[in-house]
Residue frames relative to the residue before (quaternion, step in Angstrom):
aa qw qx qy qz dx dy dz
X 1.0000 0.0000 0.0000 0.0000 0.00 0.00 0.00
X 0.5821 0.4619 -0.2956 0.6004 3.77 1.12 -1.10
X 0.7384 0.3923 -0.4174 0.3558 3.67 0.08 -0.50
X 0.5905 0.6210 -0.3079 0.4133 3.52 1.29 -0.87
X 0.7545 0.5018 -0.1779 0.3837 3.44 1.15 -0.85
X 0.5560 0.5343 -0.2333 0.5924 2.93 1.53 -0.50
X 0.3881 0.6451 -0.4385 0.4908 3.89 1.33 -0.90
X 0.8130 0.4610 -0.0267 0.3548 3.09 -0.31 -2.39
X 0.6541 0.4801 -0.2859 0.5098 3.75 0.93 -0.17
X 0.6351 0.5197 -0.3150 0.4768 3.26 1.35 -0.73
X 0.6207 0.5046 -0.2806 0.5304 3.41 1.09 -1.28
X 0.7364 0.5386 -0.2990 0.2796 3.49 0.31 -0.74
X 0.6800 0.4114 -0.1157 0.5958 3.49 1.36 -1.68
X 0.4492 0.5020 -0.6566 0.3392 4.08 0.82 0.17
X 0.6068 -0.5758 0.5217 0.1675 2.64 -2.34 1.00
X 0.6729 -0.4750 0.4049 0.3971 3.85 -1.33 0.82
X 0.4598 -0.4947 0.6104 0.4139 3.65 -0.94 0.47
X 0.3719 -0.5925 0.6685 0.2523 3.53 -1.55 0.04
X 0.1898 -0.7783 0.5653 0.1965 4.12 -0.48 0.62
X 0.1820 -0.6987 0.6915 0.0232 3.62 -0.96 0.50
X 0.0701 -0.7548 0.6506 -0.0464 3.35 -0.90 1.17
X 0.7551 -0.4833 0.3471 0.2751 3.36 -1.56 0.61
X 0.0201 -0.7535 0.5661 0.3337 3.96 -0.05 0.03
X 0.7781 0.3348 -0.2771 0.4535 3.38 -1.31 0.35
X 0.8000 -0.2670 0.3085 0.4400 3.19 -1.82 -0.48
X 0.3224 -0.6463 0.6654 0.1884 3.66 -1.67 0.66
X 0.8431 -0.1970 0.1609 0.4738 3.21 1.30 -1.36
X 0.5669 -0.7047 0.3766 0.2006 3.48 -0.45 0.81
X 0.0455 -0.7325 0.6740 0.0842 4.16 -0.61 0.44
X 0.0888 -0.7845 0.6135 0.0160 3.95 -0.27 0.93
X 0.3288 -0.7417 0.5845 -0.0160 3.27 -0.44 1.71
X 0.4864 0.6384 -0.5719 0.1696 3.73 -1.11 0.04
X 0.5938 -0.4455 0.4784 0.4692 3.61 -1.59 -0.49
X 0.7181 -0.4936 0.3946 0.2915 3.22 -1.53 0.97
X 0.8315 0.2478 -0.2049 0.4529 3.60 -0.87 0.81
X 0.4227 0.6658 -0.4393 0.4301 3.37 1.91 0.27
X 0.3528 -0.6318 0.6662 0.1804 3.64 -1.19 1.30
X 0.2500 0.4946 -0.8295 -0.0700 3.21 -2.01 -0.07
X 0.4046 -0.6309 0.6257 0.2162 3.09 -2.09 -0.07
X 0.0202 0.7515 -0.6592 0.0150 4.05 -0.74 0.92
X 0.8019 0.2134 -0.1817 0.5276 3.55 -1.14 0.31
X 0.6592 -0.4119 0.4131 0.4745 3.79 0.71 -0.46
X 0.6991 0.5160 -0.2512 0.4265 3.60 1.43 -0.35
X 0.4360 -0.6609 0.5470 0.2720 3.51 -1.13 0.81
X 0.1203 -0.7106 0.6888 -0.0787 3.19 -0.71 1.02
X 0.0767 -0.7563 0.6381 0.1219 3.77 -1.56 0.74
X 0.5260 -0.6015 0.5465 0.2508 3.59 -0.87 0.46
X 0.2531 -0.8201 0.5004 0.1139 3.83 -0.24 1.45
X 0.6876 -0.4282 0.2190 0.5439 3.22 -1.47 0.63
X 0.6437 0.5592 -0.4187 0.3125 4.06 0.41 -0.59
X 0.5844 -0.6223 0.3381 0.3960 3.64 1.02 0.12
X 0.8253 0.1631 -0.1260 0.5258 3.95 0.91 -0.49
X 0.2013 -0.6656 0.7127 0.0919 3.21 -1.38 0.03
X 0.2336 -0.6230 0.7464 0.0067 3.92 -1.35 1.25
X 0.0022 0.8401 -0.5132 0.1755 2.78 -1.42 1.37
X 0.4722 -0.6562 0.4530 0.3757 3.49 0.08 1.16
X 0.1840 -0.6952 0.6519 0.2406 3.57 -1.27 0.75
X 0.2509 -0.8012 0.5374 0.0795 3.64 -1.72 0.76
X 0.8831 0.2317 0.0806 0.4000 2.78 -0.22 1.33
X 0.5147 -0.5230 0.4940 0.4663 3.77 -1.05 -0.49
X 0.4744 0.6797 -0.4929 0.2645 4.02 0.82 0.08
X 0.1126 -0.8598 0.4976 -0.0185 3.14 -0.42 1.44
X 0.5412 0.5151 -0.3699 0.5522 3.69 1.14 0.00
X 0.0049 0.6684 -0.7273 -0.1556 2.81 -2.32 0.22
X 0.4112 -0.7311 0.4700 0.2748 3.68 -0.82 -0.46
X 0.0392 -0.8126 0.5386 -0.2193 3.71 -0.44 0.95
X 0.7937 -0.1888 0.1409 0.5609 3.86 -0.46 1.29
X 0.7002 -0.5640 0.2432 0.3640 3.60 0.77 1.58
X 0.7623 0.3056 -0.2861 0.4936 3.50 0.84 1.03
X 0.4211 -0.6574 0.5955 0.1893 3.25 -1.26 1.68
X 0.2739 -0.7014 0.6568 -0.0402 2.57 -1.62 1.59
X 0.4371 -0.6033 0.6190 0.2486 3.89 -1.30 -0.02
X 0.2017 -0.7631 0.6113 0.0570 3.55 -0.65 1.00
X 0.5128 0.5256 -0.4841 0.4759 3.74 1.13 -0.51
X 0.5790 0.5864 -0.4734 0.3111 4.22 0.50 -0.08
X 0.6452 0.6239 -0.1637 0.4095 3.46 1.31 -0.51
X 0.3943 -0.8113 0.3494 0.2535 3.47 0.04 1.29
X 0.4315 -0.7479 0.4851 0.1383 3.71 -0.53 1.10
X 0.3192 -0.7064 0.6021 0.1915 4.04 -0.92 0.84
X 0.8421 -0.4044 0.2638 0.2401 3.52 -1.81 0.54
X 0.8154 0.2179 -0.1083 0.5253 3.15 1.93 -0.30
X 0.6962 -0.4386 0.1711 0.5420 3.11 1.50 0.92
X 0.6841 0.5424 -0.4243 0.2403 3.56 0.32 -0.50
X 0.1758 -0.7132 0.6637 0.1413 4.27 -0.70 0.38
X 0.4439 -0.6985 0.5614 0.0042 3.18 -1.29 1.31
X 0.1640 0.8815 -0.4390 0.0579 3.94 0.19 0.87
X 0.3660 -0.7757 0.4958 0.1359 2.89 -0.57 1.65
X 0.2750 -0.7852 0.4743 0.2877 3.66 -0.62 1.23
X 0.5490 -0.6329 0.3275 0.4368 3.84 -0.54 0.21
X 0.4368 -0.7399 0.2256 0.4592 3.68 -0.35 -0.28
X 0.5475 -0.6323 0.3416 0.4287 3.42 -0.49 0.75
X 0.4700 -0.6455 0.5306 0.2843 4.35 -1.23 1.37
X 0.1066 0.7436 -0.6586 -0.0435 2.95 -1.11 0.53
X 0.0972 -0.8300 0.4849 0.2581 3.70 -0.92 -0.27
X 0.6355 -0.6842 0.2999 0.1952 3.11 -0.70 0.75
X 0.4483 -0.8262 0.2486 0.2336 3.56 -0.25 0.95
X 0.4845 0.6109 -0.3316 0.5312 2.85 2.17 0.27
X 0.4114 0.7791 -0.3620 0.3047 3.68 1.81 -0.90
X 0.7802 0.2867 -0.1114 0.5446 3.69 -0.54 0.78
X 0.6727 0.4568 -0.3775 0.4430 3.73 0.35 -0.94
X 0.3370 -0.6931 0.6114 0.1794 3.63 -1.61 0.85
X 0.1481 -0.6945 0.7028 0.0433 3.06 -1.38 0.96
X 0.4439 -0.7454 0.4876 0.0977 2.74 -1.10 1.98
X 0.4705 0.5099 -0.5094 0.5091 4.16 1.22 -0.10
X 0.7480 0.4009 -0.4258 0.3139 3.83 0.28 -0.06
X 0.5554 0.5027 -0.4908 0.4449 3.79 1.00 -0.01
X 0.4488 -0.6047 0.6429 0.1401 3.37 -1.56 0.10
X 0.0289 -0.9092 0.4153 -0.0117 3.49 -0.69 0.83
């Protein structure tokens, strides 16, 4: 009976576990138009015809690269379970009309 009570006190009076959560990002959801490049981890990576790509995060690397310029992924607001939604920029192009005169716009 004395041993049972003493059991049942132990179980009862243990302290709360302490919880420890990830800081920062777990993983990454790169948003953009299909066939958009960036670079993460050092890898080229391309945005499939579905429009994103999920990516394990590594680490404390907080950058990526996109149309020849490191960017900061820590700007991107982070969900309930770690993941950060990055909008890729859009990829420059120029238009093959860009630059060419059109003689219907002068006046004569």
């Amino acid at each position: 009976m004395i041993l049972a009570a003493i059991s049942l006190a132990a179980i009862l009076h243990r302290p709360a576990p302490t919880v420890t959560c990830q800081s920062g990002a777990v993983s990454y959801k790169f948003v953009g138009a299909p066939g958009t490049q960036f670079t993460y981890t050092g890898k080229q990576y391309t945005v499939p015809p579905r429009g994103w790509i999920e990516l394990i995060g590594h680490g404390r690397d907080s950058k990526y690269a996109a149309n020849g310029r490191d960017l900061s992924l820590d700007v991107w607001p982070i969900d309930d379970f770690g993941m950060r939604t990055v909008s890729l920029p859009a990829t420059q192009t120029t238009s093959s009309k860009e630059g060419l005169d059109d003689s219907r716009t002068g006046i004569r």
